[in-house]
N, C-alpha and C positions, 0 to 999 in steps of 0.2 A: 527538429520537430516543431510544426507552428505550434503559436502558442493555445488556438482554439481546442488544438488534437491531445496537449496539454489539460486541459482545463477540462473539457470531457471524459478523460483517464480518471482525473483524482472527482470527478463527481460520479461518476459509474462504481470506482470506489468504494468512496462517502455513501451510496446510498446501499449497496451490497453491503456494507458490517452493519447499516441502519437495520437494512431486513433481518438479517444474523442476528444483531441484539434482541430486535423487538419478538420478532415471531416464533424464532427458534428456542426454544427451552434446554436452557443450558444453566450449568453450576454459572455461581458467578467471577469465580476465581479462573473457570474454563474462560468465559468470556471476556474477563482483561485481559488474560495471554495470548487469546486470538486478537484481540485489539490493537496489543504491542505489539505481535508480530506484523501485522497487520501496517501500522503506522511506520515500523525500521522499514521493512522492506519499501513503502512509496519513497521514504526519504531518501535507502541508499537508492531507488530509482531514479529520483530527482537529480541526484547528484549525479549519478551517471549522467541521465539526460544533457545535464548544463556542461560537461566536461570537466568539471572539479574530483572527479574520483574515476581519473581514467584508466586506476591498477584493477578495477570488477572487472573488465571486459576480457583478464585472462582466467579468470575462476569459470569453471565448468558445474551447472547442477546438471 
């Protein structure tokens, strides 16, 4: 994956939980757990991505 198609991912992202925090009216404890969710999943994606966590690509959602 270039690295541009990269960086457009995690700002599309970043600015999608922006909107969710600021606009959306939410408890705040909803809203960190959407956040942490939020932040594992780009990371185990990352890792995916770079090939260091090559045992995700046999889990099925």
């Amino acid at each position: 994956m270039p690295l541009i198609n990269l960086l457009l991912v995690l700002i599309v992202v970043g600015v999608l939980l922006w909107l969710v925090n600021t606009y959306i009216p939410m408890y705040r404890k909803i809203k960190n757990i959407l956040n942490i969710v939020a932040v594992v999943l780009v990371v185990l994606w990352l890792l995916r991505v770079f090939g260091i966590m090559d045992s995700l690509s046999s889990i099925r959602i």
